[in-house]
N, C-alpha and C positions, 0 to 999 in steps of 0.2 A: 763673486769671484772666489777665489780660493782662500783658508781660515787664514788669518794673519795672525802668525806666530810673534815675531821681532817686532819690538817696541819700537824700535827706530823705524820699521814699514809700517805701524798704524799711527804713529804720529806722524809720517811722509802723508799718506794718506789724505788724514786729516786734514792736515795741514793745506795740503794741495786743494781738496774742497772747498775749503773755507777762502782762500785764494781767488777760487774759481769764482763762488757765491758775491763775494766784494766787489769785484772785477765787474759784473753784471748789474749789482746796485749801483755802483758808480760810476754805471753807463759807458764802461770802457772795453764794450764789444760784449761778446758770449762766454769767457771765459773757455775759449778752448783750447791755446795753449799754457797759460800760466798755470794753470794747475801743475803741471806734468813740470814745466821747468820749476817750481817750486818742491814737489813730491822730487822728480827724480835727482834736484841737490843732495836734498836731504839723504836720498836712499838710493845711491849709484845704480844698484840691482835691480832695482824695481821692475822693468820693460824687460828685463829677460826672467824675472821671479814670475809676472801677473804672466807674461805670454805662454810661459812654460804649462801654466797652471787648466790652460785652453782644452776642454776635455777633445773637440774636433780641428785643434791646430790651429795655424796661423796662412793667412793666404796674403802676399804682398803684391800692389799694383802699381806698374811704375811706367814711365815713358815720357814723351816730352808733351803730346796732347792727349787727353782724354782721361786721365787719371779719375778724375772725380765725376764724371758719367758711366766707365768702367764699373768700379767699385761700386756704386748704386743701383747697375742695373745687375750686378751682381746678386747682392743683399735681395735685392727683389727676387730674383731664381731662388737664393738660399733659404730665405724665411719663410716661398712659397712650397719649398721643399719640404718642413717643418721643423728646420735648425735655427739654433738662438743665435743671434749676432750681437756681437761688441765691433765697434766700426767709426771711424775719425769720421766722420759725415759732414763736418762742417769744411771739410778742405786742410785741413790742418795737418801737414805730412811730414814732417821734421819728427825728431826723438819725441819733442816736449807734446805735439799732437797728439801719439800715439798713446803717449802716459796717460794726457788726461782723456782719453777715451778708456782706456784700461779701469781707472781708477772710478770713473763716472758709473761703470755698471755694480757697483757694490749694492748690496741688501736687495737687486734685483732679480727679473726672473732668470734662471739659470743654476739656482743654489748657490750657496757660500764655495762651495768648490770649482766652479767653470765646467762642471763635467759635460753639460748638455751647449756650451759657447762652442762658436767658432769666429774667431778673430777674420775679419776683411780688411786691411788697410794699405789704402793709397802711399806711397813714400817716396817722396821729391827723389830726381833720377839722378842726382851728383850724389845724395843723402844714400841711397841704398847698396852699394857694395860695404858702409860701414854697422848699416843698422840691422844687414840681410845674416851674417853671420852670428849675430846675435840672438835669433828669433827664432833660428831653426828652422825655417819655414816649409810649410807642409807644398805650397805649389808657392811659386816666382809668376807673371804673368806682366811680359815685356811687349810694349805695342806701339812704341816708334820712336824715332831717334830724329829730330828736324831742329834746324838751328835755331836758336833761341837764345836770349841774356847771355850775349858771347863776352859780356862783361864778367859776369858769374860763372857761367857753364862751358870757357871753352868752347873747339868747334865739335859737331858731333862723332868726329873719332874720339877726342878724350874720354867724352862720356862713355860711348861702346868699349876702351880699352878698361874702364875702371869696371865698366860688368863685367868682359870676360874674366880680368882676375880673379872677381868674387866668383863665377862659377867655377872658376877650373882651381881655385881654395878650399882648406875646409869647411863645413858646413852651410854646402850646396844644397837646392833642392829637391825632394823628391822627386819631382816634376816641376818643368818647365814649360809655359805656354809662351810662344812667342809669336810675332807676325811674318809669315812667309812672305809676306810682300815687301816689304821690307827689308835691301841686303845688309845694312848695317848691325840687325837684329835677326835677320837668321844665320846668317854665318856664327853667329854662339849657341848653335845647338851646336855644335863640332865638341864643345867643352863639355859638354852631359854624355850625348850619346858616346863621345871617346872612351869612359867612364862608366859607359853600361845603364847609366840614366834615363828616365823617360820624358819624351820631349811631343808634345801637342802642336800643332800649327793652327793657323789660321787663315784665311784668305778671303778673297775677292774673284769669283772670275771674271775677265775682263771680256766684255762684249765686244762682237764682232765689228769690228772697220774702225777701234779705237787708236790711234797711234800715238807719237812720244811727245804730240802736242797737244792732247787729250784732256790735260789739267790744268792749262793756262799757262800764264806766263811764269809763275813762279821758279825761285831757281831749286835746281835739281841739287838735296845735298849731301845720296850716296853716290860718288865718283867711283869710287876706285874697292878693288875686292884684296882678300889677305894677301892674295899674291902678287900685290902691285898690278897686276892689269886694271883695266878697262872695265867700268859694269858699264853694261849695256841695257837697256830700257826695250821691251817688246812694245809696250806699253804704260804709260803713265795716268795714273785714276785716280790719285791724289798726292801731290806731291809729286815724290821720288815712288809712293809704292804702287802696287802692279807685278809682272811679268819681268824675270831680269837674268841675266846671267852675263858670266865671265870671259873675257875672249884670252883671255889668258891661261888660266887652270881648268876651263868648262866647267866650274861649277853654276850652278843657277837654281834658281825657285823650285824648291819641292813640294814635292803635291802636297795642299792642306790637309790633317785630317778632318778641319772643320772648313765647309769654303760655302760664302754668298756665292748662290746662282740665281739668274731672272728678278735682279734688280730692278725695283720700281722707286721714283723718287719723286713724292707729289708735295704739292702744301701740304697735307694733311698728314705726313710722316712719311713713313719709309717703309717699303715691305720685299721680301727675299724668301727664297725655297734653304732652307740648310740644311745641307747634307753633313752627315757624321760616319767618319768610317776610323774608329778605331780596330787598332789592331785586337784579337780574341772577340769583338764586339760585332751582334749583327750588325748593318748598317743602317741606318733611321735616316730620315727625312720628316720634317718637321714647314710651316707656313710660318715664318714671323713678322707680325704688324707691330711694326713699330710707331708711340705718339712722338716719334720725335723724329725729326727732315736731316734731308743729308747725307752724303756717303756716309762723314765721320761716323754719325750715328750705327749705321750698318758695321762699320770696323769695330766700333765698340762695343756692342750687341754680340758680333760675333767670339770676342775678346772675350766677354761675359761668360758665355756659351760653354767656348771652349775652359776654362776656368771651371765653370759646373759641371765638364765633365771628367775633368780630370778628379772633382770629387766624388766622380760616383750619380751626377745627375742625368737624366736622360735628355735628350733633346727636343723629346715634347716637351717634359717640365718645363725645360728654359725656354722653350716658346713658348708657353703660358706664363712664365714668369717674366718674359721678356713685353706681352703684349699688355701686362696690366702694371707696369712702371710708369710713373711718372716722369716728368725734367727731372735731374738734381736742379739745388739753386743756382740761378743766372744761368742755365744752361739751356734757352731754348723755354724758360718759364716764360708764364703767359699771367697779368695782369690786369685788372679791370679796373681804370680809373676814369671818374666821370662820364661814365657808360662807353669808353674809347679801349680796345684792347692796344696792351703794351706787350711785345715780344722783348724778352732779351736776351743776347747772344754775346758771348765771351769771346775775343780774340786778343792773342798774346805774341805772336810771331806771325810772318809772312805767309806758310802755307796756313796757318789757324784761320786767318785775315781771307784770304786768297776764297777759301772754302766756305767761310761765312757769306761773305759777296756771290759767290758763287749760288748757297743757297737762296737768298735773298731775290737776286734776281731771278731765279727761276720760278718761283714761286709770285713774280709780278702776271698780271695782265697783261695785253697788250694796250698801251695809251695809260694805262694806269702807274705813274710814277712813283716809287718806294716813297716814304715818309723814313727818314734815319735820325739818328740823334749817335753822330760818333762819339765816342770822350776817349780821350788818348793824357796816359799819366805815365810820369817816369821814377813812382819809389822804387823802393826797392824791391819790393817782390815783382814790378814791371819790370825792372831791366832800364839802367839807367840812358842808356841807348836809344834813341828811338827811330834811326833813319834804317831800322828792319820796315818799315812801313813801306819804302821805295822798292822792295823787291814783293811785295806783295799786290796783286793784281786788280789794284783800287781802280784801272779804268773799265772796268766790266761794268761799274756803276754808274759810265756814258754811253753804255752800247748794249746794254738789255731792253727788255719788248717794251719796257713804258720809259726809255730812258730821257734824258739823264735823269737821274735820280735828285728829291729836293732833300738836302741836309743840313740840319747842324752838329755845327764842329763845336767840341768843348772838351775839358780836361785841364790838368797843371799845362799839357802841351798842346793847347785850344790852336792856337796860330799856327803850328808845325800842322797839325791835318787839314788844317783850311789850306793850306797852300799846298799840300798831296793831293787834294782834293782836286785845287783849279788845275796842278797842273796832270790831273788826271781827264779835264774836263767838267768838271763838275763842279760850280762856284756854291760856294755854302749860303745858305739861306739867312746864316746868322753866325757867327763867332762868338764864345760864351763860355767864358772859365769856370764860373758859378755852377754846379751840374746841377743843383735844383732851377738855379733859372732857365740852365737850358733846357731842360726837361719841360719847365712850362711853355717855354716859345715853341716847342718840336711838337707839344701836345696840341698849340693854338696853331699854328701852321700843317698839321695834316684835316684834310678834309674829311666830313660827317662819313664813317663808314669805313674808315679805311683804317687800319691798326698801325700803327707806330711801330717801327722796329728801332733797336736799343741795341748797339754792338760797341764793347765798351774793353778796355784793358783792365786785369785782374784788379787794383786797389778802385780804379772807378765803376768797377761793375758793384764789388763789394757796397760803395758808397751811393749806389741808384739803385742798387736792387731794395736797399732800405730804406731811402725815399720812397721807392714804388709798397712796398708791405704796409709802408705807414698809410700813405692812400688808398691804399685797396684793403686793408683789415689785414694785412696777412703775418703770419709770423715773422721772426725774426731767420735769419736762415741758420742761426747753429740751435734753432729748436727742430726738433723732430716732428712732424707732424701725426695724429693720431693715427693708427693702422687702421684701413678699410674692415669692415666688418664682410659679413659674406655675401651681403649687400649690394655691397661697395660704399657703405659709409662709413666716414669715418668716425 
């Protein structure tokens, strides 16, 4: 990173390290936010001194789903590019994440200056109109707005008004990537391009004969456009996003520059044609195979994309950098315990929830029944709330090809999904607070051959993805794992 002049910032530093390092010997997680809340006490500045110092900028990822699949498959287009990254990786998206991701790349490759860094970081979407004006950021990249911890987060108008402010403030972004699908979050390209700023989209086209009951039952949660009308749905493909517009001002969905077309969604991942049409720019077309299943996946890819190209990346790149990424962790990671694979899938709100079942069952057999292992938790980074479950579309998981599906329920709020569960249809196979225990009964109740799937809320996913590493050899998730060689070993 950059020389450290001020004695008060190398013993921040310091200090914050040494923090980190204890934190880890005494088994109390990765250390990846104390550093930062330790460093940045000591040195207020710190997060706008180390960002400033960024010789390729700062890139900020925000939204209510996808954050930390965005930002990874990012970093995968960036470094396949042959840019250095400094990047919170472990999920860690508050002030104190960032710091200690800042602070963690010292004496590494990059120089003592950041000349050859470029900053990627994920940042909690109530967190970012405070952290965004401080960072300067080179591109913004906003990808959806869905209710969530309305305990914490308000509904999703609060969150949308507290970005528009920060865009239409100073120190806005250069650029702005947002989701056209999305009206809660394209309607603040109004605040750039007002401004003369440059604004990227993204999209989805939406296949022929899909209508506004396309995504299931979940609730729809952009209603209403600036103007007090009506948004209207052409379309629904996930959630709220899709095709939309206003019956009141006419405004609606502008064309992507970046849009999924000839969508495929198998087991075995996800693959789409992306067309690119910036403005000054030929227009490129690009194949991307994606290892990971799912629309989301596809929105987040595309998110990626458009993000690497607002820096200057092309579109084959990011298809190449898109087809040789891996899962982030818990997202769709796959483990091998006792020669049984284990899937695991994060879900934290209703359409998250909605989408994961969504893909789950799609990817069944016919007669062949999922093996699941729910765990539902309500700390604090859950959302102490947990009847967002009833609006999420848990009966798909009595009415897919092998249904009903055999589960266990578990978590701090084991009883609360057994009982979403029956009255979804679907009686649990077992109830299990313990997530190691239930992790063993979900292992000994699916049959020879068949993988276990693992969809869990943020703090239970954290606490089984680490039971699962320990059983399978694998790291911890705020380690990095070693870069493929040209191999592909790593």
């Amino acid at each position: 990173m950059h020389t450290i002049t001020s004695p008060r910032e190398r013993a921040a530093v310091l200090t914050g390290r040494l923090a980190g390092a204890l934190a880890r010997r005494a088994g109390r997680g990765g250390g990846t936010a104390l550093p930062g809340l330790v460093a940045g006490a000591l040195a207020p500045r710190l997060l706008e001194d180390r960002a400033a110092a960024l010789g390729h900028g700062v890139v900020l990822v925000s939204g209510t789903n996808g954050k930390t699949t965005t930002t990874h498959l990012l970093a995968a287009i960036a470094r396949g590019s042959g840019l250095d990254i400094v990047s919170n990786t472990s999920g860690s998206n508050l002030e104190r994440g960032l710091v200690s991701a800042l602070i963690a790349r010292g004496g590494r490759a990059g120089g003592p200056d950041g000349s050859s860094l470029i900053g990627l970081f994920e940042v909690d979407e109530a967190v970012l109109p405070l952290l965004a004006p401080r960072l300067s950021p080179r591109v913004v990249v906003l990808l959806n707005l869905f209710r969530d911890q309305l305990d914490r987060y308000g509904e999703v108008d609060s969150v949308a008004e507290g970005w528009r402010r920060m865009l239409a403030g100073a120190g806005r972004p250069a650029t702005l990537v947002l989701n056209a699908d999305d009206p809660s979050v394209a309607l603040l390209a109004e605040e750039i391009e007002d401004e003369g700023g440059r604004v990227i989209r993204f999209g989805v086209e939406a296949p022929a004969g899909e209508g506004e009951d396309s995504a299931g039952s979940v609730a729809v949660d952009a209603r209403f456009c600036r103007c007090g009308g009506s948004i209207r749905h052409d379309a629904l493909l996930l959630g709220h996003l899709g095709p939309w517009r206003c019956d009141g001002c006419g405004r609606r969905r502008a064309a992507p520059e970046l849009e999924a077309r000839e969508v495929e969604l198998g087991p075995g991942g996800a693959r789409f044609e992306l067309r690119a049409r910036l403005p000054g720019h030929p227009r490129e077309r690009a194949r991307v195979e994606l290892e990971l299943e799912g629309l989301h996946s596809v929105y987040n890819a595309l998110a990626a994309a458009a993000a690497a190209a607002a820096l200057g990346i092309s579109s084959v790149a990011a298809a190449q950098g898109l087809a040789a990424a891996s899962p982030a962790f818990g997202r769709q990671e796959r483990f091998c315990v006792g020669g049984r694979e284990v899937r695991m899938l994060l879900a934290k709100n209703p359409t998250g929830l909605t989408e994961v079942i969504r893909t789950v069952t799609a990817r069944s057999a016919p007669g062949a029944a999922p093996h699941l292992l729910i765990a539902l938790n309500d700390g604090v980074q859950d959302g102490r709330d947990t009847s967002w479950i009833y609006d999420a579309d848990v009966e798909a998981l009595a009415r897919g090809p092998g249904a009903p599906a055999r589960v266990v329920a578990s978590g701090l709020r084991a009883e609360d999904m057994a009982l979403r569960l029956a009255l979804a249809g679907v009686v649990p196979g077992r109830v299990e607070r313990d997530l190691a225990a239930a992790l063993d009964a979900a292992l000994a109740a699916a049959p020879a051959g068949l993988p276990l799937t693992v969809i869990a809320t943020y703090t239970a996913m954290l606490e089984l993805r680490e039971e699962l590493a320990r059983r399978s050899g694998r790291a911890h998730y705020w380690e990095r794992p070693a870069e493929p060689d040209g191999e592909g070993r790593p």
